[in-house]
Each structure stands twice: as structure tokens, then as C-alpha cells.
N, C-alpha and C positions, 0 to 999 in steps of 0.2 A: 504493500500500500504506500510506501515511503516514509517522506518525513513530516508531511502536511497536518498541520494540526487532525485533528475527528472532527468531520461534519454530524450531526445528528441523523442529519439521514443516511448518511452512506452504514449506519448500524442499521438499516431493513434491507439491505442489499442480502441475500441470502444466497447463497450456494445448494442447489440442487442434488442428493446424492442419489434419487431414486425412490422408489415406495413410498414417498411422501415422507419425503423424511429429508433435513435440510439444516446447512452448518451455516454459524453468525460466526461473527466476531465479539468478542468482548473487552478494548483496552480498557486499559488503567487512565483513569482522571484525576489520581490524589486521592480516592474510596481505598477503604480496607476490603470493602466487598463490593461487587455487582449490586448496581441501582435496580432497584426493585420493577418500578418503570418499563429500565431496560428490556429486562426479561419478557415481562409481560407484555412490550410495544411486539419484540422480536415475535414471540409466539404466536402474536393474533397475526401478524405479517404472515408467517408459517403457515395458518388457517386459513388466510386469505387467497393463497397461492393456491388452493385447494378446494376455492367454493367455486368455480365457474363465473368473476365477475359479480356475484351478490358481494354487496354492501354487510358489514357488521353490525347489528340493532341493539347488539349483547352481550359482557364476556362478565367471567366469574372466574377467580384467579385464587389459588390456594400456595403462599410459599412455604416450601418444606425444608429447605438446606438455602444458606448462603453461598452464593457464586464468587464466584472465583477471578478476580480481572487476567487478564490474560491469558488465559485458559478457552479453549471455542468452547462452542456453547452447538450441544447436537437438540435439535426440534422435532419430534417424532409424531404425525397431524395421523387422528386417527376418524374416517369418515360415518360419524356416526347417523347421517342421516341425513339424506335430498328428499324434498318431497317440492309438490308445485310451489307451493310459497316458499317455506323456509330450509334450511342449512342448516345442519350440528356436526361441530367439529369439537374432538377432544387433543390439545395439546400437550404432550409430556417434554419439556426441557430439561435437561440433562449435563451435567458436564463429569468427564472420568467413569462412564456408567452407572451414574446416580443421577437418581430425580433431584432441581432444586422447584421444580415448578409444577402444578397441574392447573389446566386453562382448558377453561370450557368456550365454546365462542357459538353464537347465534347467528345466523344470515336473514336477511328478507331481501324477496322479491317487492321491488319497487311497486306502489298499490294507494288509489285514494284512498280518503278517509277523512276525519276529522284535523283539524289543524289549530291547537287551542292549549294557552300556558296561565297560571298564573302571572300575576304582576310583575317586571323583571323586579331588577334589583333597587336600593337608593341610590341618590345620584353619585355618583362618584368622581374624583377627577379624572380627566382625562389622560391618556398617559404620556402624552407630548407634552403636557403640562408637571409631571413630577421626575425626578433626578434619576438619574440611576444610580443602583441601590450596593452598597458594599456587603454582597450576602456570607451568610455563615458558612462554614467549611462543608455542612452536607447538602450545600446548594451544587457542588461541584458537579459539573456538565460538561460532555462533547461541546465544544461552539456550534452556533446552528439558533441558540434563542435568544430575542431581550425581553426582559424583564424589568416591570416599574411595578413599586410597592407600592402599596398605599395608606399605610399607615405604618412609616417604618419603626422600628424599638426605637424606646428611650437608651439612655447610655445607663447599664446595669440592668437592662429588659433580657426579659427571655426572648431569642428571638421567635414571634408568630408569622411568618411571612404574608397569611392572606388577609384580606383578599389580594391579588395582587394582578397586574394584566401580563398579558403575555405573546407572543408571536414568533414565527419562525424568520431569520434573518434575510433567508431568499425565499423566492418563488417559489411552489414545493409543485405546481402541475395542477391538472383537475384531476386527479387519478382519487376517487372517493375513500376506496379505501387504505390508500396510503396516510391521506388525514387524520384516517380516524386510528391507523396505529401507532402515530406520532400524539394523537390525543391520548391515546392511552399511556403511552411514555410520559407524557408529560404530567398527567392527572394523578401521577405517587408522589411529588415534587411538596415537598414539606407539608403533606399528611399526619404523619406521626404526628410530629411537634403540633397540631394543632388539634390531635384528638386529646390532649392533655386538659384533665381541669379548670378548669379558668381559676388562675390565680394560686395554682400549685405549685407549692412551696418546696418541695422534694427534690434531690435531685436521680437523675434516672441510672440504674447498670445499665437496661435494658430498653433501649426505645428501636422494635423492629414492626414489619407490616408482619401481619397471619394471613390476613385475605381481604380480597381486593374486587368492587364488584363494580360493572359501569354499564350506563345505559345510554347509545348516543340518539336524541331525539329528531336531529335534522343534519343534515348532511354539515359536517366543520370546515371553516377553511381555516388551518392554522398558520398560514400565513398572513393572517390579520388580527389584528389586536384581540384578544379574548381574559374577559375578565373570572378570575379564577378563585372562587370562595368557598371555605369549608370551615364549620363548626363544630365544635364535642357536641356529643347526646350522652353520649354516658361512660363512665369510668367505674372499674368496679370488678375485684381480684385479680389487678393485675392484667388487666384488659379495658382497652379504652376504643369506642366508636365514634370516627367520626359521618358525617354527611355533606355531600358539597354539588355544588354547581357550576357551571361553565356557560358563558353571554356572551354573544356577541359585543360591538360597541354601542347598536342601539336595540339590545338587550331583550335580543331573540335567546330562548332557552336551547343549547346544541347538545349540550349531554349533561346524566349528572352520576355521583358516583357513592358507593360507599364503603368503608375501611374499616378493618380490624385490627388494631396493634397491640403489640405487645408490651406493656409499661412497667416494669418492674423497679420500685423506687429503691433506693438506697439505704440500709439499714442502720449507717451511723446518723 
């Protein structure tokens, strides 16, 4: 590949070995481990490569083992099911002959229907109007996004990143489902840290994802601004859920998601 920095996209670029089965790459960014994201962008790419052109409406992601940066990463898409409308694909990722992944993925056939959201979001600033943001060391990313906070820490704040906007640095194509696996990369993007308590005091061993659920409502373009929000709903043994959403800039609803992590607080 050389010596060019990582674009974001060139991680869905997959290699074909056959049977439906296909090898990533996984560099090092500065992580001790494979971004959670990653895996899960890569896999549904994997599924996609496998649905005949249907679009993704669905995916459900369970992480089992920590990935490994520089290590490939093998995708094994197992075709659970074509019918006229929909697609089911089961993804197992893997690296050294161990699962770190199991990814379910949804397809639809393109179909009217109702077209109807709640209210978007409060007004927010715009993101040409706020700085860019000096993010914490688990923001660390391939090049390929910016990023504007919008409500960034105080100095001694824990950092909460959302809500925050977001977009890809280049054109990414209309290719529908390639948006929407880059939307899934990107929709694990400081989760944890914001399934955490509001106003918890603890500090963490433990802050990893368990699973990971998303539902994309309208086709994404991520190469335009998308405003990225997510809440706790609840904490509780060691286990904390969040919920979130994903707006356009004039705050069409495109996907939303939700998370399980893992919070294990600190005993001193």
C-alpha cells in the first residue's frame, strides 16, 4: 500500500478469497486494539459484497475478542437468506482463526411506503461556525473525517464528544451502500464514553463496546455534514446503554443506533 497516510475508505476495499469469504486490512492508528467501528464498517462491506446490490436497513453486531492492528482481518458472509424483499447475511470476522466479531446485516428491496420522523433535533450551531476540536487519544482515526464538537469539555471535563457533526473529507461516490458502511464505522466513534452516567465520578478499568445495533432510515451521504448525538439510558452492573441519532444539516433523520458497553469502575 506504501507510505500514504490510511484513507478511511481504502479500509472497505476488501480482497476476495472465494466462498464468500474476504480479507481487510487492519493498520495501527496509535489504538492498542482494532476500533470497534472498524470491524463492524468492514463486515457489513463483506455482507454487502454478497447481497446482489440491496441496500443495508439493518445490522446487529456482537464483539467477542479485541482485534489486533496489524494483523488482516478474514470476513466469512454466510447467506442466510434472499427472499423478494429482503436479505440476511451473517458475518463472522476473525483474525489468527478466532472470532473477534459476529454481525448480522439486513437488506431491503427499494419499496414505497410511509415517509415520516419525529421532530429533528434543537438548533445547533452550524459546523463552519465552530473550531476544530483537539480530540482525546480514543478519537484516533485513518484520515478521511472532520469533525466539529459542539459543546466541547471544560479544562478538567471528562471528555463527552456528542453531539458533535461530522463528514467524510472527499467525495465518497453514490454507491448507497458504501455510505452506509462508512456510517457504521463511524456510529462507534465515542459511544462508550457517553453511555457513562451523567456526572460519574469513577474512574473506569474497563470502558469496551459488547454490542452494537443500527438502523439506517434513509439513504446517508457521508460526505456531508451529519450531526451525531447519543445519550445514556441506563447504567447498571457494570453495563451501560447508550441511544443515538444521526441528521442531516437540515435534520432529516438517516439512521439511529444503539450500544452496549462494558463499564467496569475502579475499585480504589
Amino acid at each position: 500500500m506504501g507510505e500514504a497516510p490510511w484513507d478511511i475508505a481504502r479500509l472497505l476495499e476488501l480482497t476476495a478469497l472465494g466462498d464468500d469469504a474476504f480479507l481487510a486490512d487492519s493498520p495501527s492508528v496509535g489504538r492498542p486494539r482494532l476500533f470497534g467501528g472498524q470491524v463492524a464498517g468492514q463486515a457489513l462491506r463483506a455482507a454487502c459484497r454478497t447481497a446482489g446490490g440491496r441496500a443495508p436497513h439493518s445490522l446487529h453486531a456482537y464483539f467477542i475478542r479485541p482485534g489486533t492492528p496489524e494483523e488482516p482481518l478474514r470476513f466469512d458472509v454466510a447467506r442466510t437468506r434472499d427472499g423478494r424483499s429482503f436479505s440476511t447475511r451473517h458475518v463472522t470476522a476473525a483474525q489468527g482463526g478466532k472470532p473477534i466479531l459476529e454481525l448480522i446485516a439486513s437488506f431491503h428491496e427499494p419499496e414505497d411506503g410511509f415517509d415520516w420522523q419525529p421532530p429533528g433535533p434543537p438548533a445547533t450551531p452550524a459546523p463552519e461556525s465552530l473550531p476544530e476540536p483537539t480530540l482525546p487519544a480514543f478519537f484516533r482515526h485513518p484520515t478521511g473525517f472532520e469533525i466539529r464538537v459542539v459543546n466541547p469539555p471544560g479544562a478538567g471535563e471528562f471528555p463527552m464528544p456528542h453531539p458533535f457533526w461530522i463528514r467524510a473529507t472527499r467525495p465518497i461516490g453514490d454507491d448507497p451502500a458504501l455510505h452506509a458502511c462508512l456510517l457504521a464505522y463511524l456510529s462507534d466513534m465515542g459511544v462508550v464514553s457517553s453511555a457513562r452516567a451523567p456526572g460519574s465520578p469513577r474512574r473506569l478499568v474497563t470502558a469496551v463496546t459488547l454490542d452494537h445495533a443500527m438502523w439506517f432510515h434513509r439513504p446517508p451521504r457521508v460526505d456531508q455534514w451529519l450531526l451525531y448525538s447519543v445519550e445514556p439510558v441506563a447504567n447498571h452492573g457494570a453495563r451501560g446503554l447508550a441511544r443515538g441519532t444521526l441528521h442531516t444539516a437540515d435534520g432529516t433523520l438517516v439512521a439511529s443506533i444503539a450500544q452496549e458497553a462494558l463499564l467496569r469502575p475502579a475499585t480504589d
